[in-house]
LODREN-680162 format. One record per residue (C-alpha): x, y, z; residue in three letters. Coordinates in steps of 0.5 Angstrom, whole numbers, plus 2048, in hexadecimal, padded with zeros to 3 digits. Layout:
! residues N
XYZALA
...
This chain:
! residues 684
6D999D6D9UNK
6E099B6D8UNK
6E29956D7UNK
6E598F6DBUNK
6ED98F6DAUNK
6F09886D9UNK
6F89866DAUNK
6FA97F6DBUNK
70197D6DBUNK
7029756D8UNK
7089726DAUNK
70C96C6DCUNK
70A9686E3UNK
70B96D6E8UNK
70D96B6EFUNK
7079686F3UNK
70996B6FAUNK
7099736F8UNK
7049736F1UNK
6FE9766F6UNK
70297B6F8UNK
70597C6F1UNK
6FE97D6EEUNK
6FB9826F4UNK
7029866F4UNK
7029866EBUNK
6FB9896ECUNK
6FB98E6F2UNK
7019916EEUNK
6FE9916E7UNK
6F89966EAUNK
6FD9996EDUNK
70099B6E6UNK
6F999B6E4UNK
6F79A16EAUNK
6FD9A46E9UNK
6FB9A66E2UNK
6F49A76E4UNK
6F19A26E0UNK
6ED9A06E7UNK
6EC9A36ECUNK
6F09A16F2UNK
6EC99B6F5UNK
6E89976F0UNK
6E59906F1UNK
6EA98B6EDUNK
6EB9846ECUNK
6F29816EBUNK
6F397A6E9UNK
6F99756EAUNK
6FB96E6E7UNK
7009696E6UNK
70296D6DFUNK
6FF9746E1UNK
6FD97A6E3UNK
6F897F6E3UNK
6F39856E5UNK
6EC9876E2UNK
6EB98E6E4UNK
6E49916E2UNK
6E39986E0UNK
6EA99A6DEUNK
6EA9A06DAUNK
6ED9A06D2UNK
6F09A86D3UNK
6F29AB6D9UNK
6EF9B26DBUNK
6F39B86DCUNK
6F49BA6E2UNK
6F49C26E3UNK
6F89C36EAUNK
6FB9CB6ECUNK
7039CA6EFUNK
7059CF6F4UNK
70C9D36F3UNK
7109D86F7UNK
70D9DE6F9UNK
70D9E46F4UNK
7139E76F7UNK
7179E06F6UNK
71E9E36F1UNK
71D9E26EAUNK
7209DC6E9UNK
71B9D86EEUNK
7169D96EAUNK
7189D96E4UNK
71B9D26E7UNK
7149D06E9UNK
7109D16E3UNK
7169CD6DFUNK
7159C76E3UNK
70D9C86E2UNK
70D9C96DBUNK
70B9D06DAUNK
70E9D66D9UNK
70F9DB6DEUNK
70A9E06DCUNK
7059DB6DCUNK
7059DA6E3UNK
6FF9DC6E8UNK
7009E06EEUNK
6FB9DE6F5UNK
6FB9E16FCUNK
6FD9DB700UNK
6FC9DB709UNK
7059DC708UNK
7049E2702UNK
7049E26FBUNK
7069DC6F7UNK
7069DB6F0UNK
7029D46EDUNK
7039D16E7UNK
6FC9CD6E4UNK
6FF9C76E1UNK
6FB9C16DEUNK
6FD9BA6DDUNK
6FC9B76D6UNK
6F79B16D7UNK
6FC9AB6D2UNK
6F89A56D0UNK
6F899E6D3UNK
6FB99C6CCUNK
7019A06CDUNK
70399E6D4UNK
7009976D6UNK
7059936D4UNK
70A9986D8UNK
7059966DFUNK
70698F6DEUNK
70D98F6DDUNK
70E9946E3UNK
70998F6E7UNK
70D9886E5UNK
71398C6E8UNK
71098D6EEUNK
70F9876F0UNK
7139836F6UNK
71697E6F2UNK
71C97A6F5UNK
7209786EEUNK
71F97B6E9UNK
71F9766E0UNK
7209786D9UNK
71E9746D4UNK
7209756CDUNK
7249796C8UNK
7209806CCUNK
7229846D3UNK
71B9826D6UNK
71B9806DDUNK
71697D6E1UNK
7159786E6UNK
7139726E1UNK
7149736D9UNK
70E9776D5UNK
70A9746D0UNK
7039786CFUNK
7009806D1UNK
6F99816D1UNK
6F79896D2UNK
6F09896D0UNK
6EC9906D1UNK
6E698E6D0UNK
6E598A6CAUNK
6EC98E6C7UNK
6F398C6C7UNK
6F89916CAUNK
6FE9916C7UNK
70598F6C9UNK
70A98C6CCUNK
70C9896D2UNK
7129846D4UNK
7139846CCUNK
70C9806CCUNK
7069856C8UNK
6FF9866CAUNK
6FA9826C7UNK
6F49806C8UNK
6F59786C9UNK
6F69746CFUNK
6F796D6D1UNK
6F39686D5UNK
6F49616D9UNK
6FB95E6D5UNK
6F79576D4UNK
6F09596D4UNK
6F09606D0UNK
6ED9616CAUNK
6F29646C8UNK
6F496B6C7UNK
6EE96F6CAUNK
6EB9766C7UNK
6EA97B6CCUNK
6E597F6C8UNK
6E49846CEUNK
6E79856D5UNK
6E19836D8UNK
6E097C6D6UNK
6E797B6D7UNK
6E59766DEUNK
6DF9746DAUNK
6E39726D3UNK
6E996E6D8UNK
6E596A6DCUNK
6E19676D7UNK
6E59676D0UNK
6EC9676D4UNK
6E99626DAUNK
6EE9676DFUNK
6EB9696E6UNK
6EF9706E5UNK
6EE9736ECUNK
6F29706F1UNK
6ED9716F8UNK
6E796D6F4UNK
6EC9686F1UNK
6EF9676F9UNK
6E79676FBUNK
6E59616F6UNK
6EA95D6F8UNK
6EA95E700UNK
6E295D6FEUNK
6E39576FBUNK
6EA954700UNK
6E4955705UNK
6E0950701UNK
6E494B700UNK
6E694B706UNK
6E094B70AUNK
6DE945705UNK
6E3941707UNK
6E294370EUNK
6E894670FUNK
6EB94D710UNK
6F095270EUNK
6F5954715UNK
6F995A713UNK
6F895B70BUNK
6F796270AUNK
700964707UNK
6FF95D703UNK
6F8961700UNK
6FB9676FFUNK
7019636FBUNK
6FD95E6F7UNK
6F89646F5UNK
6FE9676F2UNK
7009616EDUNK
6F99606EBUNK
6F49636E6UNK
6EE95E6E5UNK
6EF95A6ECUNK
6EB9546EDUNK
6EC9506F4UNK
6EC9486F4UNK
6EE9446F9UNK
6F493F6F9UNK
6F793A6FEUNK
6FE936701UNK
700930705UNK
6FD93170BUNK
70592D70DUNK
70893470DUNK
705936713UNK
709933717UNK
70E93A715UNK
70C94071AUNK
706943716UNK
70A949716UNK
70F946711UNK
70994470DUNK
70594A70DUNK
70B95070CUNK
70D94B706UNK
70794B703UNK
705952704UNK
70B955702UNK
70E9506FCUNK
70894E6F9UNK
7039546FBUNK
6FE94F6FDUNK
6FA94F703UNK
6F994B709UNK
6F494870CUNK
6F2947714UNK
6EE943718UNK
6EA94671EUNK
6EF945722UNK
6F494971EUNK
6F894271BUNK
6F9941714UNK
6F693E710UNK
6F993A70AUNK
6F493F705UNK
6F6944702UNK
6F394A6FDUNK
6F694B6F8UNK
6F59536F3UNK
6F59516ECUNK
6F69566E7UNK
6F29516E2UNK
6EA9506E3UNK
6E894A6E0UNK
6E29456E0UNK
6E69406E2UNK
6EC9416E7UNK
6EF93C6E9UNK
6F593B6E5UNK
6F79426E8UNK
6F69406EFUNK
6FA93A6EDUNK
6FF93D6EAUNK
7009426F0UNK
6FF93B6F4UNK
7069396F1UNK
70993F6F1UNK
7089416F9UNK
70B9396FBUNK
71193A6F9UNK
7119416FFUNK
70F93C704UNK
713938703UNK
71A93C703UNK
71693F70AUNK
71593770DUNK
71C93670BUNK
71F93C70EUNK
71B93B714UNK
71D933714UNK
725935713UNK
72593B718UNK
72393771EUNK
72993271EUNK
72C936721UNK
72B93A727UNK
72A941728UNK
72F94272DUNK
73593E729UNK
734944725UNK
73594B72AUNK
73C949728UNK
73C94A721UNK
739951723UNK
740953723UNK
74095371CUNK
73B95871BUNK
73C95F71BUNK
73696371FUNK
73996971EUNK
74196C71CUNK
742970722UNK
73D96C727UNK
741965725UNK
73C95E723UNK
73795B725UNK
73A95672AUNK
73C95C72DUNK
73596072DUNK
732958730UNK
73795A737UNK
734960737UNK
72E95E736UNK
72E95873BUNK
73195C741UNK
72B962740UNK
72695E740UNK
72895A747UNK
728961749UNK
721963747UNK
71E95C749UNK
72295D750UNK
71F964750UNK
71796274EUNK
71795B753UNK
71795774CUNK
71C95074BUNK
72395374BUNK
72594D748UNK
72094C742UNK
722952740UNK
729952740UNK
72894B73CUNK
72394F737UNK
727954736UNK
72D950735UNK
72994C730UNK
72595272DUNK
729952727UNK
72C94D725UNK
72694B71FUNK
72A95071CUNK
72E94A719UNK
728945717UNK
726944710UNK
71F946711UNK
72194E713UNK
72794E70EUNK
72094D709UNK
71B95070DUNK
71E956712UNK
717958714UNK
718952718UNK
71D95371CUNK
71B952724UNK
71494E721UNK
71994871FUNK
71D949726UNK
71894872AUNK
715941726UNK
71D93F726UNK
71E94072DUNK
71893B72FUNK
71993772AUNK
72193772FUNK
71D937735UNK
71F93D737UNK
71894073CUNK
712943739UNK
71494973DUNK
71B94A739UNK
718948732UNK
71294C733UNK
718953734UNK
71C95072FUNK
71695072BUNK
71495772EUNK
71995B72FUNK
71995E727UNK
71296172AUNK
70F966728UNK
711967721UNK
70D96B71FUNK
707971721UNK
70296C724UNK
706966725UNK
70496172BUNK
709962730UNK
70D95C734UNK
709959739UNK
70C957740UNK
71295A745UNK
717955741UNK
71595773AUNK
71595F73BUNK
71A95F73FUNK
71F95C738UNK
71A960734UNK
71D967738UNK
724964738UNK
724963731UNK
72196B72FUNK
72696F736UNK
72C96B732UNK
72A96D72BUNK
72997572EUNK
72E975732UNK
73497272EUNK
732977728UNK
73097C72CUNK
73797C72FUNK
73B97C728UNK
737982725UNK
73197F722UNK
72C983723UNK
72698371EUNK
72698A71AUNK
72098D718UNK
71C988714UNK
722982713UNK
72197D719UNK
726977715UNK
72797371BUNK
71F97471EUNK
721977725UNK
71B97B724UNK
717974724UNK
71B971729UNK
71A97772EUNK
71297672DUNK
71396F72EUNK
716970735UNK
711975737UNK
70C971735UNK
70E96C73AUNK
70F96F73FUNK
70897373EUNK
70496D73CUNK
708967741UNK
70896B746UNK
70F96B748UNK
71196F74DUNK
71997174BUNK
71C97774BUNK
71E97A744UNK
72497D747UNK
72697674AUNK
724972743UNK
72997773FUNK
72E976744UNK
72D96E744UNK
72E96F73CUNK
73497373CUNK
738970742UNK
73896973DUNK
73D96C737UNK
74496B739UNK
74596F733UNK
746976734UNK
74097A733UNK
73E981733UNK
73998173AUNK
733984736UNK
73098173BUNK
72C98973CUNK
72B988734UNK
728982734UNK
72398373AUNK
720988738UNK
71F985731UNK
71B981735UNK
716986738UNK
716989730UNK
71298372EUNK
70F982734UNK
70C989732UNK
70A98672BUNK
70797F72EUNK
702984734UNK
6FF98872FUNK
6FE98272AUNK
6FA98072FUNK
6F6987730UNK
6F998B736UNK
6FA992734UNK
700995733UNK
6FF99A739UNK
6FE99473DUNK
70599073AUNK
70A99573CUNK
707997743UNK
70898F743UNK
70F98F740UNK
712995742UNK
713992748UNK
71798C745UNK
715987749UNK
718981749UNK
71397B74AUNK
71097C743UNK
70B976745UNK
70897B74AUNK
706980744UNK
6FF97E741UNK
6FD97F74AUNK
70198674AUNK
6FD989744UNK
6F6986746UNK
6F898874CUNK
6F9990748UNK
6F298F744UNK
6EE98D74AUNK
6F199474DUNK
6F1998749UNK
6E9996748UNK
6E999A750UNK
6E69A074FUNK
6EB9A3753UNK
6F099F74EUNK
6F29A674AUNK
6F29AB74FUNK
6F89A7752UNK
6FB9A674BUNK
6FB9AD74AUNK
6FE9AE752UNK
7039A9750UNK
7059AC74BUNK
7079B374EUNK
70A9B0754UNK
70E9AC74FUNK
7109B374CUNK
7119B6753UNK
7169B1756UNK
71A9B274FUNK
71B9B874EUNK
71D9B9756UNK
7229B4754UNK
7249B774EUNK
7269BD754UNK
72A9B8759UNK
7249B875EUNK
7259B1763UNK
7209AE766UNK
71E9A876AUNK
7189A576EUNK
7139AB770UNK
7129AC776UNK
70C9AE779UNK
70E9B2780UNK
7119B777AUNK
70C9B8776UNK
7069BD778UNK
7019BE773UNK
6FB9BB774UNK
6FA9B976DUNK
7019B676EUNK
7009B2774UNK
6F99AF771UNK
6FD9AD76CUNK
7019A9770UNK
6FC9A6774UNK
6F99A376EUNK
6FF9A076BUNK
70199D771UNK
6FA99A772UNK
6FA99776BUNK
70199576AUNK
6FF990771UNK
6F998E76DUNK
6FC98D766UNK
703989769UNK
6FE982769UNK
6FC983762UNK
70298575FUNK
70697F763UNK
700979760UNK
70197C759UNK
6FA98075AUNK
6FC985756UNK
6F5988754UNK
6F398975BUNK
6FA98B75DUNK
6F9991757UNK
6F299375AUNK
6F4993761UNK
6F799975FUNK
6F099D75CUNK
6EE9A1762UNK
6F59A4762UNK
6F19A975CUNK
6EF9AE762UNK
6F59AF766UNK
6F99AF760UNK
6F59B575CUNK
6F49B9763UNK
6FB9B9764UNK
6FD9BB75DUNK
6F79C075EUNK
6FA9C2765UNK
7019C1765UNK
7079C4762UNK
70D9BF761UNK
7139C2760UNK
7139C8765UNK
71A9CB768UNK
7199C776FUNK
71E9C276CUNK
71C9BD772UNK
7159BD770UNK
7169BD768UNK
71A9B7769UNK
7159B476DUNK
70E9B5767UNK
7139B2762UNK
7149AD767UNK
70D9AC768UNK
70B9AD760UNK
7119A875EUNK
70E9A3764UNK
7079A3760UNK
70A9A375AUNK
70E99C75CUNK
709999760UNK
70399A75AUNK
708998754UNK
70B991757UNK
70698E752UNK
70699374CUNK
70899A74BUNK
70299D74AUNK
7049A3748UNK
7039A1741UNK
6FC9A0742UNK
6FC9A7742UNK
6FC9A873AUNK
């Protein structure tokens, strides 16, 4: 069997937020190469490895020569001019006379039998990994030396190891050989790898290194959960600390540390961000989410006696919460709203003018929103006029992630109404995919003011998100609206919002006020089939734009339930046909109005009638309580009638009275059945 091949890259510390994706793409590119030259075949099990000061991949069953491979390339046809031929054997690296001809289904060609030359792994593996480093996504690019070499983080050591044999070569000016390097403190030294297979094996033993990433983040959230449970504790939101603190450690060892239990006269949201994101450490929570003075600490070091460790971090995390308690102390000396006028200072954007101007905006549009859902005009104006204003306060100077946290602690230490502090503290929500939304008519109201400016202003001046580049999170904030107005059920027209928005720039703006909405609708689409409707479902639904988006997740149940009726694709089917009809006779400059019965004289047709009439008086109380599921199935009897009259009744005769009347009556149907959705695009 062939052996397992081994390369691994020894480098400098490489950054901790992208090391898990920088080992698994160096790996995937380097069987890519590997593939291309056929020393593996194209899917083979793998291993890749990642640590502070490497990365690497094991590939098991790598061949030490490439076959030959035997293809036949068709050419031109035998009655081709001289010159193609004479070209095509060129270019395939054989003489003229040496090509074959065949009998093909297009006529006769002439083929020429080639091989590819297998090379050696020695010959071309050091070219796979430089292509393969090339290809990473690496933002900033160092050089270190005397040499041209690149690459994220300078390079001091290369391993290719075939087998228990050194490949030879030179990457980023560094040559393989055959010795690697452990834990910085508790290696035994430069490490010997005799053979690719042991590699994982020599590392955790000699070099006192945990190489893969996924086991070395499994034994520390195993050993944080440990702990935590020891000290009768838990962890809240650890999991992006986790992933960060894996990638600084090689052997993690987790004790436990401790601080004055003074500091948690701070927000605990302060002493939280601080301690995970300047110290990498991880809080610890009672069973009712409150901090605790206790926290966990990911050591590179395993010692049997750690408490000068846990007193050094001790000493080094006080001085952090200092800075927060001082911050929050300094902050609160003056009140949030002696600061909105310093927000005229700060500019929101050059063409739409500062924040002080966006604050007005904002405080109009939300006492508009409020007034239009029954919640407290006043409060929202107040938190919307206050919304900003931690901008200003040291503690979001330091920790922008805060900003909205810290406002709503300000604005009741201020006295300001816990309606008024909860918005200012809500109005940022959500923030991400998943994020809780604002809570209470006053906070979604700011919370919606707040994304319909940022929309609008941007929209208005040009600044659309392109293709993949969202700069200024519209996309984020469209989901934002929509998500609240779903999910809170608050029943504003989208048309009504965007125009509220629009109409606060004195500006002069573009009246991208058509761009935007339907911006709107294209992430709705996104956000419905994240939640599991069809496609088919979606568009019937969204085709019709409607405007209160609180009311989608009921019309598309709605369309499911329908389109479980036995009766659902037959209707679907003549839906869609109708639709054409009435198209194509518009196309011709047919005009039609309501039908009229007295006109029509098949019985098809007049049966047709009949039934719509009956069940568009049946289905009207259904539509007008928002049960738009029994509005949908009032109308399954129609199946009948409908397919007699398509069976029976030809549309479009010369009569024009009695043409005019069956487009009538089809777009009639077509009116009634698709108030909720067009279920003509349930007919895939």
């Amino acid at each position: 069997m062939n052996p397992t091949l081994l390369v691994e890259l020894l480098t400098e510390e490489l950054p901790p937020k992208s090391l898990k994706q920088l080992g698994s793409d160096f790996a995937l590119k380097v069987l890519d190469g590997l593939a291309s030259h056929r020393f593996i075949e194209s899917v083979v099990d793998f291993n890749f490895y990642a640590t502070p000061r490497r990365i690497a991949v094991c590939v098991p069953a790598v061949r030490e020569r490439s076959p030959d491979v035997h293809r036949e390339v068709q050419g031109p046809s035998t009655g081709a001019p001289t010159q193609a031929i004479t070209g095509f054997a060129k270019k395939n690296g054989i003489a003229p006379e040496s090509l074959e001809k065949k009998q093909t289904p297009k006529g006769e060609v002439f083929v020429a039998r080639v091989t590819a030359i297998g090379t050696t792994l020695d010959a071309v593996l050091a070219e796979i990994v430089t292509a393969a480093l090339k290809k990473l996504a690496i933002a900033k690019l160092m050089r270190w030396g005397d040499g041209d070499a690149q690459f994220v983080r300078p390079v001091h050591g290369l391993v290719m190891l075939h087998g228990d044999r050194v490949v030879p070569g030179t990457v980023l000016g560094v040559a393989s050989r055959n010795i690697t390097r452990g834990h910085r403190f508790m290696s035994k030294g430069d490490i010997v790898v005799g053979h690719a297979d042991d590699y994982e094996r020599v590392l955790k033993g000699d070099g006192r290194v945990v190489p893969s990433f996924d086991e070395r983040k499994a034994s520390i959230e195993e050993a944080l959960f440990s702990q935590a449970t020891r000290l009768g504790a838990s962890l809240g939101e650890y999991r992006d600390t986790l992933d960060e603190v894996t990638a600084l450690v090689e052997h993690p060892s987790v004790y436990a540390g401790e601080f004055d239990p003074e500091f948690l006269e701070v927000p605990q949201e302060c002493l939280i961000l601080t301690m995970r994101q300047n110290q990498k450490y991880f809080p610890l929570f009672d069973a009712n989410e409150r901090l605790l003075s206790k926290f966990l600490i990911v050591s590179n070091l395993q010692v049997a006696d750690p408490r000068h460790i846990v007193a050094g971090n001790q000493r080094v995390v006080r001085p952090r919460l200092e800075d927060a308690r001082f911050f929050y102390h300094q902050d609160r000396r003056a009140r949030l709203e002696a600061r909105v006028p310093q927000l005229a200072t700060m500019v929101y954007h050059n063409k739409l003018g500062t924040q002080l101007e966006r604050v007005e905006r904002i405080q109009l549009l939300s006492g508009d929103i409020a007034r239009r859902i029954g919640a407290d005009a006043a409060h929202a104006e107040r938190a919307g006029w206050l919304a900003k204003a931690d901008l200003l306060t040291g503690m979001v100077g330091e920790f922008p992630e805060l900003q909205g946290i810290m406002g709503r602690y300000y604005a009741l230490h201020d006295g300001e109404p816990p309606e008024v502090a909860d918005a200012i503290g809500a109005h940022y929500r959500p923030r991400f995919a998943g994020d809780a939304l604002p809570r209470g008519p006053v906070s979604c109201a700011v919370a919606l003011a707040d994304k319909l400016d940022t929309l609008a202003g941007l929209f208005g001046i040009g600044q659309q998100p392109t293709g993949d580049k969202d700069p200024f999170g519209l996309r984020r904030a469209a989901l934002g609206v929509i998500r609240i107005l779903i999910e809170q059920s608050i029943a504003i027209p989208v048309d009504q919002l965007v125009s509220a928005a629009f109409k606060g720039f004195e500006r002069k703006l573009a009246d991208a006020r058509t761009d935007l909405i339907l911006f709107i609708y294209e992430r709705a689409r996104g956000y419905l089939l994240e939640l599991g409707y069809s496609a088919n479902e979606v568009e019937a639904v969204l085709c019709l734009h409607p405007v209160n988006i609180d009311l989608l997740r009921r019309m598309l149940q709605a369309v499911r339930e329908f389109s479980a009726l036995p009766e659902a694709e037959s209707l679907a089917a003549a839906n869609k046909r109708i639709a054409n009809i009435l198209r194509q006779a518009q196309s011709k400059g047919e005009s039609y109005a309501n039908a009229d019965p007295s006109a029509l004289v098949e019985r098809a047709e007049l049966s047709l009638h009949d039934a719509l009439r009956r069940a568009l008086e049946s289905a009207k109380p259904y539509f007008d309580s928002g049960d738009f599921a029994g509005y949908l199935k009032t109308f399954a009897p129609l199946k009948q009638p409908v397919d007699a009259f398509f069976d029976t009744v030809m549309v479009m005769v010369e009569d024009k009275q009695l043409r005019e009347n069956r487009l009538a009556l089809l777009a009639d149907m077509r009116q009634a059945i698709n108030r909720v959705a067009d279920i003509s695009k349930l007919a895939a």
